[in-house]
C-alpha positions in Angstrom: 157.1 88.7 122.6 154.2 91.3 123.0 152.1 90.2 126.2 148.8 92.0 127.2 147.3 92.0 130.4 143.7 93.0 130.3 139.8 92.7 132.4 137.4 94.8 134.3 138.8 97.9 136.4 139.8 96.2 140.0 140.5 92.9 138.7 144.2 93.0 139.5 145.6 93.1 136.0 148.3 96.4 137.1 149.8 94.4 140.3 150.6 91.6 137.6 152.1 93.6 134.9 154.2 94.5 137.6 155.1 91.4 138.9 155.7 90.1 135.4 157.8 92.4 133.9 159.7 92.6 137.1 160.2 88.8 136.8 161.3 88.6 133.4 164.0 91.6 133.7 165.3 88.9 136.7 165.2 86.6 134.1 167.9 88.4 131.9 164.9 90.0 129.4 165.2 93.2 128.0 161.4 94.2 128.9 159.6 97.3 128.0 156.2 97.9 129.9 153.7 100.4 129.0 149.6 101.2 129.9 146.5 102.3 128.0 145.8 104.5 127.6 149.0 106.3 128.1 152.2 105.3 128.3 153.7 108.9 126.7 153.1 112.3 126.4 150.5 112.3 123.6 148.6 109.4 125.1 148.6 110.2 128.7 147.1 113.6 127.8 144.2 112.0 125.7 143.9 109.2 129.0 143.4 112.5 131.1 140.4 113.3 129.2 139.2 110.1 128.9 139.0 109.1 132.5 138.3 113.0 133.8 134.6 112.3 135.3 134.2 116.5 134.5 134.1 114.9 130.5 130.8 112.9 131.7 129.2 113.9 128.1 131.6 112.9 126.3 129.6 110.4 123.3 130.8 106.8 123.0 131.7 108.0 119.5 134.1 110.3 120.9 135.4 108.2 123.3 136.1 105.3 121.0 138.1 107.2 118.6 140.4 108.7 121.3 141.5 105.2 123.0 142.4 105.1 119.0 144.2 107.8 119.2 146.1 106.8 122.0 146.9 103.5 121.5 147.7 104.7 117.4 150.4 106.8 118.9 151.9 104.2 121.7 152.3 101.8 118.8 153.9 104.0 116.6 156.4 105.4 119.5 156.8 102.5 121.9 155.3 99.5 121.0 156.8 98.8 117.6 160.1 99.8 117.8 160.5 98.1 120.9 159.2 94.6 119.4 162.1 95.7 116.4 164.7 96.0 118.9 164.0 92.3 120.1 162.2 93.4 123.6 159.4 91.8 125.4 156.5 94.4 125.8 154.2 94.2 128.9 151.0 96.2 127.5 148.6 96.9 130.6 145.4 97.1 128.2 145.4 97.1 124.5 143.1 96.9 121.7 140.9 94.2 123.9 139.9 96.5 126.4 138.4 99.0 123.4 136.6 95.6 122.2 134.9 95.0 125.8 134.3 98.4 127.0 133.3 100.4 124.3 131.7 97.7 122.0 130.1 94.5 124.7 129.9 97.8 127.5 129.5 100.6 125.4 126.8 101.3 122.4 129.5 101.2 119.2 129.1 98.9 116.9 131.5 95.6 116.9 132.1 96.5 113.0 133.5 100.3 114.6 135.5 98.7 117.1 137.0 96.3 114.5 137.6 99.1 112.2 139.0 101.8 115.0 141.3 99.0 116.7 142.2 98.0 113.0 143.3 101.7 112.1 144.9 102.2 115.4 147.2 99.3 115.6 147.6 97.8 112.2 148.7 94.5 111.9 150.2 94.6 115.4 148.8 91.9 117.5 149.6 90.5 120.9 151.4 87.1 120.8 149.6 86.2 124.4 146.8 87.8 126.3 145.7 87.4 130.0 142.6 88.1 131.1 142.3 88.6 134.8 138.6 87.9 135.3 136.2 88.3 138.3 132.7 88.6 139.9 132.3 93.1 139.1 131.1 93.0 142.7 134.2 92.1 144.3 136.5 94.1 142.0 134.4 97.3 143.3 135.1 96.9 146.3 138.4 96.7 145.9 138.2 100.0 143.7 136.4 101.2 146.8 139.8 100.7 148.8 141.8 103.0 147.1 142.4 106.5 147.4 140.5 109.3 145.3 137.0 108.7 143.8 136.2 106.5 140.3 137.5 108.2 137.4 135.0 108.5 134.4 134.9 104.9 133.3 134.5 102.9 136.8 131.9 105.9 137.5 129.7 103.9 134.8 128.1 101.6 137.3 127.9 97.8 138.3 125.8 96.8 135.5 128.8 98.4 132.6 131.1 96.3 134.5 129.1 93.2 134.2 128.8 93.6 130.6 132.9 94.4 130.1 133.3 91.3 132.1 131.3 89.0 129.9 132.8 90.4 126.8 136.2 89.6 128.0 134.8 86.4 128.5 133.4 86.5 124.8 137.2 87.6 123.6 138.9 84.6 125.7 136.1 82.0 124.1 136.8 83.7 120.5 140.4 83.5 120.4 141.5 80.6 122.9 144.7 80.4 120.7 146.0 84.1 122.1 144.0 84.8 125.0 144.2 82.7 128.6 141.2 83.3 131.4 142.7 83.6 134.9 140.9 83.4 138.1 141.5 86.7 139.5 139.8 85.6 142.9 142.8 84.2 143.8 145.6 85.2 145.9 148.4 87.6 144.1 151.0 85.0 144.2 148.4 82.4 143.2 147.5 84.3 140.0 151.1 85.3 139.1 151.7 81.1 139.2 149.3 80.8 136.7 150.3 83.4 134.8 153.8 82.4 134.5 152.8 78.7 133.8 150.9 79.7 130.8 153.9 81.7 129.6 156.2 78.7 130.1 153.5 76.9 127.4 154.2 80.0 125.0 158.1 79.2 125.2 159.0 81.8 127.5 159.8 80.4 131.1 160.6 82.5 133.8 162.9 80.2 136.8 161.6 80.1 140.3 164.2 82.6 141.7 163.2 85.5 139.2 159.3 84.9 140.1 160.1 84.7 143.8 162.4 88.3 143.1 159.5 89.7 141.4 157.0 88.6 144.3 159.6 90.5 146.8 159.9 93.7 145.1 156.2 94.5 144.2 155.5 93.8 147.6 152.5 91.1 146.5 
């Protein structure tokens, strides 16, 4: 199975990629987790330009055809031969994000964001998607909690954020059949319980004593 994680920066999504593919290694699953943009070599370099907030005149041209890039090169080393070899993937962002931020946030067309994702990943799609989603307020002040200073894309503003968040919202109305809205105002274990009941109505249950391992070792 190839799960996504996805939503606006703060929302929580990392903590639960964690906590999921921590849960379903418990749970006897040969799981291989990876981010975006990043993940390996190739793509963590383009991610360093990407978020660098030196690279603030970068065009949203530009920057749509790197996350391309990126995520083109984790698919073709990670992604897909992992899927071959019968492993779950845990993707922390994937084509989605791309959709939200650079076409509902961003100024590129939803026909180049098709068309970039399209070339990028193929026919490689995820079987389930969570969307962690929450007020852009309250995830900035939770990016405000952490250490350093926003990298290029949270340095975009309030108002960017509120327009990721609603195309999110857009992706989860569009494609109920693959992608599943969470309340990310909730409590970390409360949102990891909905996560993992949503996976056990894709066929893939997780028993209480893996979750509750999982919980323990991320420290959530």
């Amino acid at each position: 199975m190839f799960i996504t994680l996805e939503g606006i920066d703060g929302c929580g999504k990392s903590t639960q990629a964690r906590l999921l593919a921590a849960a379903l290694e418990g749970a006897g699953h040969t799981v291989v987790t990876v981010r975006e943009p990043g993940g390996i070599d190739i793509s963590e370099q383009i991610r360093a330009i990407l978020l660098d907030p030196a690279n603030s005149t970068m065009s949203d041209t530009c920057e749509l055809l790197l996350y391309a890039a990126a995520r083109a090169q984790v698919v073709h080393e990670v992604i897909a031969p992992a899927l071959a070899a019968g492993s779950v993937v845990v993707c922390d962002r994937f084509f989605d994000s791309t959709t939200a931020y650079q076409g509902f946030a961003g100024s590129s067309t939803r026909e180049d964001v098709d068309a970039a994702n399209a070339l990028a990943v193929g026919d490689f799609r995820p079987d389930l998607t969570f969307v962690f989603d929450i007020d852009p307020a309250a995830a900035a002040a939770r990016r405000a909690e952490r250490a350093g200073g926003p990298d290029r894309m949270e340095a975009k503003g309030l108002a960017f954020q509120e327009r990721v968040a609603e195309g999110f919202r857009t992706i989860a109305r569009e494609d109920p059949g693959r992608v599943r809205l969470v309340d990310a105002t909730q409590p970390v274990d409360a949102v990891f319980a909905c996560v993992l009941a949503e996976l056990a109505h894709a066929g893939l249950a997780i028993d209480a004593a893996s979750a509750r391992a999982a919980l323990l070792s991320v420290g959530a």
